[in-house]
Structure formats: structure tokens, C-alpha cells
N, C-alpha and C positions, 0 to 999 in steps of 0.2 A: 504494500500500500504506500502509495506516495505522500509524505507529509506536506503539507503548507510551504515549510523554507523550501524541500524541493522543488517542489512546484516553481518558488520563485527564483528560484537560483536555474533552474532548466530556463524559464523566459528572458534569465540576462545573458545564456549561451546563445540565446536565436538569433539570426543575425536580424536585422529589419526585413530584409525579403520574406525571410521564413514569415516574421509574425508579420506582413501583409498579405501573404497565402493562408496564413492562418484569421486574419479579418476579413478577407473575400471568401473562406470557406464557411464561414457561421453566416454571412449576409446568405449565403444561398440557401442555405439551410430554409431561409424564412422568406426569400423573393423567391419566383418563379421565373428563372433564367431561360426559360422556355420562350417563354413570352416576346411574344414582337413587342418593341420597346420597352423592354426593362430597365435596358442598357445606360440608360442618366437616370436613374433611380441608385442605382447600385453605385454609381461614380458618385454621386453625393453623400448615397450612403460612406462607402469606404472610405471619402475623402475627408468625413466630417468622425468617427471612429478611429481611421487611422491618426490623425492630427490629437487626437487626445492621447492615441498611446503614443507619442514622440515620435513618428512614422513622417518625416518630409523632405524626402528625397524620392519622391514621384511625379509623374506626370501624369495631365487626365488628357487622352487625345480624342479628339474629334476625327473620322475620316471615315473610310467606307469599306466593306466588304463586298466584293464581286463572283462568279460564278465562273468555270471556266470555259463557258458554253455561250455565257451572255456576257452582252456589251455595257448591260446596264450594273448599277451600282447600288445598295442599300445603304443610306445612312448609318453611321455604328458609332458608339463612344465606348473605350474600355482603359485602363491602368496601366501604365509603364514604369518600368524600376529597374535599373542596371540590366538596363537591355531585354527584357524579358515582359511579356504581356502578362498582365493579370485579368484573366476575363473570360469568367462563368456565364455570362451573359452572349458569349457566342453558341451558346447550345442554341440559341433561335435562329439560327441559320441550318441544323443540324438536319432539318426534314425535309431539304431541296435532295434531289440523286445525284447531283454534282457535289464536289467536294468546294466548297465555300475559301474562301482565299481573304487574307486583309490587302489594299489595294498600297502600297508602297508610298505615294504621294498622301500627306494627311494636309487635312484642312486645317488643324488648330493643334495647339499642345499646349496647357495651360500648368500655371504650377498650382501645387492646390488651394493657395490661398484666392489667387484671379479665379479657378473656377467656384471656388464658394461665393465670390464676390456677382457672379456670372448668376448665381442661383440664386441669391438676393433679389438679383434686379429681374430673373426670370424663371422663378418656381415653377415647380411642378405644381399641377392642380393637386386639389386635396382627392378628388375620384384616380388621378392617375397614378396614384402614392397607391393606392387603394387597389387598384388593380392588378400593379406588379405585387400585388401580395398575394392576392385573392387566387386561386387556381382559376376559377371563372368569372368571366369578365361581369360587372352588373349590370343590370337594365338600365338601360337609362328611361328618363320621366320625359 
């Protein structure tokens, strides 16, 4: 059984990557990565988590994921950190028969303070908070 100090002295060996794979695996746990747009749900989420646990040395990018079959693009946002994607939120591309690709040219890369600053000025509605949670989607009125 693992006591308490261990517990904490294991979280001062991790390095930050670890424990931001370890704050994007609990976010999923409880969003639906599944879901067409989840994907700025979960970047606010991790961005506003990881920033309390001393995590800021990432990046939130904006850009898009492609098809290898089509020309067209899908909007995407997902986490970057010493070179490495964090991003559970690609499982919503997972149900095309082509294999899904990230398109190399990105539109934006914010550090995480700009995009909390970004979510400020342009929250998510309270229904669409709501729906990256919910397995299904509500009725609307």
C-alpha cells in the first residue's frame, strides 16, 4: 500500500510531461473525446488544471486535421509540450476509414496564459460545456 509521503515524493519524480498526460488522462475520464468539438473544452480545461499544478511550459494550438483521401480540413485544437501532442480529443476523428492526419501548417499557438485570456473574451456557452460532458447531446428548446 502506498502511503501519503509516497504518493508525494512519486509526483516530485514526474517530470511535467508525465503529470500533463496525467491531467489530460483524468479530463477524459469525465469529457467525451469522442465528441465532434470537444476539443476547446478540454484545452481550457487542461490549460486552467494544469496552470494550478505548476505545468507552463505548453502550448494550446489551433490548426487542423485532414484525411488522406480528402482535400478538405476539420478545425482541431489540442496541447503541445517538448515536442509531443497531448490530445485525447483526437478520438473524434477516429470513425472516418481513412486514417486522420494533423495538417503541419497550424493557424495559432498560444501560451497558456493568451489562451485563457482568449477564453475570457470568448467562452464557451454554458450548453456546450455541457455537452462535451454529457455522452448525449440535449434537446434543444
Amino acid at each position: 500500500m502506498t502511503t501519503f509521503k509516497q504518493f508525494l515524493e512519486n509526483e516530485e519524480d514526474k517530470s511535467d510531461l508525465d503529470k500533463a498526460k496525467d491531467v489530460a488522462n483524468n479530463i477524459a475520464k469525465i469529457l467525451q473525446c469522442k465528441k465532434v468539438g470537444t476539443c476547446m473544452a478540454f484545452a481550457t480545461w487542461f490549460t486552467k488544471v494544469a496552470l494550478k499544478k505548476g505545468i507552463t511550459n505548453f502550448m494550446v494550438v489551433e490548426g487542423w486535421v485532414k484525411y488522406e483521401q480528402e482535400d478538405n480540413r476539420r478545425q482541431h485544437t489540442w496541447i503541445e509540450m517538448n515536442g509531443e501532442k497531448i490530445d485525447p480529443t483526437f478520438d473524434q476523428f477516429s470513425h472516418y476509414l481513412e486514417k486522420p492526419s494533423y495538417v503541419s501548417k497550424v493557424k495559432a499557438r498560444y501560451t497558456p496564459e493568451e489562451y485563457l485570456t482568449l477564453d475570457k473574451k470568448y467562452p464557451l456557452s454554458k450548453s456546450d460545456w455541457i455537452d462535451a460532458i454529457n455522452e448525449f447531446p440535449r434537446k434543444r428548446r
